[in-house]
C-alpha positions in Angstrom: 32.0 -11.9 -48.4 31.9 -11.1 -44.9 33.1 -7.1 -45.9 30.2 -7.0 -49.0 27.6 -8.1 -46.4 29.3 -5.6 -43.5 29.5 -2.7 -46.8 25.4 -3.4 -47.3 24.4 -3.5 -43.9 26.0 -0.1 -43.1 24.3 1.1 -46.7 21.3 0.5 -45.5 21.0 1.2 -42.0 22.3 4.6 -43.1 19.9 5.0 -46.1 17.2 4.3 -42.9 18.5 6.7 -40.4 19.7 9.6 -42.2 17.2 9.9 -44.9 13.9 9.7 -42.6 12.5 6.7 -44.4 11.6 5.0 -41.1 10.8 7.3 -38.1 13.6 6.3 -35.5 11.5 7.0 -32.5 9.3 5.0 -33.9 11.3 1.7 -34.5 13.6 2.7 -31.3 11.5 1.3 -28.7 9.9 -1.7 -29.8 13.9 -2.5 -30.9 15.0 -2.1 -27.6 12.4 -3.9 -26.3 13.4 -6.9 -28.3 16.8 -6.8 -27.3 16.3 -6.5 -23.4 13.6 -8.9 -23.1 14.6 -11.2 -26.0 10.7 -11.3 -26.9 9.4 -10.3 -30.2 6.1 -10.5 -30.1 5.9 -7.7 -26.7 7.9 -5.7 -29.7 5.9 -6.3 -33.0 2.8 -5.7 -30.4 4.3 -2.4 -28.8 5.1 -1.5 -32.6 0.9 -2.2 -33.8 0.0 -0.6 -30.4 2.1 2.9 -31.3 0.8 3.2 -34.7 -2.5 2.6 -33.9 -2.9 5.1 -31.4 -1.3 8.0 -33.5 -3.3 7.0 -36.5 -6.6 7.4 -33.5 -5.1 10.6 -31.5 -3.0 12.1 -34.3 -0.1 11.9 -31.5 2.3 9.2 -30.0 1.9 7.7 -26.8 4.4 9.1 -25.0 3.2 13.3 -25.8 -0.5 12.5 -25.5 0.4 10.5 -22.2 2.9 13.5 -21.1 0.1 15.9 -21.8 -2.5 14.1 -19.9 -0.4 14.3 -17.0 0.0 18.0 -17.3 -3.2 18.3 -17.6 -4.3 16.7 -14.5 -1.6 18.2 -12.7 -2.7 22.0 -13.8 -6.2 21.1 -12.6 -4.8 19.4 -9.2 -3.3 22.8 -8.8 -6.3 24.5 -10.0 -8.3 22.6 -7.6 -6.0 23.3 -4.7 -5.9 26.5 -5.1 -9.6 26.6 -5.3 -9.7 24.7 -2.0 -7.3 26.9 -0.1 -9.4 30.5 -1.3 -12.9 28.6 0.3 -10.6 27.3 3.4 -9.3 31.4 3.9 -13.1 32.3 3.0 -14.9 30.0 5.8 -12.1 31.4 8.0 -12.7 34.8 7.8 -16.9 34.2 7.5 -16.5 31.8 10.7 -14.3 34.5 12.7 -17.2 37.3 11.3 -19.6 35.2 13.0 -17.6 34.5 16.1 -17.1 38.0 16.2 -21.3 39.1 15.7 -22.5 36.3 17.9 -20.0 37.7 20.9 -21.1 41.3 19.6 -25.3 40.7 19.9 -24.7 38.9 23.3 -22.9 42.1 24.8 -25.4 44.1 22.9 -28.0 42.3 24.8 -27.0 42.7 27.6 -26.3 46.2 27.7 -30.2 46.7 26.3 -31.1 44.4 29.4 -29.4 47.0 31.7 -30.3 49.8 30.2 -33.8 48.6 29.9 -34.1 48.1 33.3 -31.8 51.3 34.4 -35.3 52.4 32.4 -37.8 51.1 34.4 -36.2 51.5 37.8 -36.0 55.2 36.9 -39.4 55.1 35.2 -40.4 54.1 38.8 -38.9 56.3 40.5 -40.6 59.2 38.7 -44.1 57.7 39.4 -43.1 57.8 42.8 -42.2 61.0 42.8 -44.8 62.2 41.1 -47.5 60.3 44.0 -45.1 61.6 46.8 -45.3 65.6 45.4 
């Protein structure tokens, strides 16, 4: 008895496996689920869960979740990189600026000296000019 019921059971878990009837991944999780945590409804619910949300996304949990994590990590590195370019770009512009404002300020000085280098020799010719 015990060898027809042993003979059956391997029948038909092979007839599951091998011929596709049942997708393994599937039935794999909620199964395991059952046997660690002894609780069968956290299964049967896992099970409904899974199959709803490839019936809604057209994908399993796991890829869709596995994809929206790629996702957010390409645009995370997107974003950084974004964020580095403006931080080199402020730099540079910030420096450029630096640089001008220093560049005017010498600039305007040398116009003040010159300018009056100007008028002290401006004066000087008027005097010379009343003295001839």
């Amino acid at each position: 008895m015990i060898l027809k019921l042993l003979k059956l059971s391997f029948f038909l878990t092979s007839f599951l496996f091998l011929t596709g009837f049942i997708p393994l991944q599937a039935v794999l999780g909620p199964t395991i689920t059952a046997a660690t945590s002894g609780n069968l409804v956290k299964a049967t619910a896992q099970l409904v869960f899974d199959s709803e949300f490839k019936k809604k996304t057209g994908k399993s949990s796991l890829s869709y979740i596995t994809e929206e994590v790629s996702k957010n990590n390409e645009q995370r590195r997107i974003n950084n990189d974004f964020n580095d370019l403006i931080e080199k770009r402020v730099k540079i512009v910030h420096q450029k600026l630096v640089d001008q404002n220093n560049e005017t300020k010498i600039i305007k000085d040398f116009k003040l000296i010159v300018e009056k280098r100007v008028k002290l020799t401006h004066e000087k010719l008027i005097q010379q000019k009343f003295n001839q």
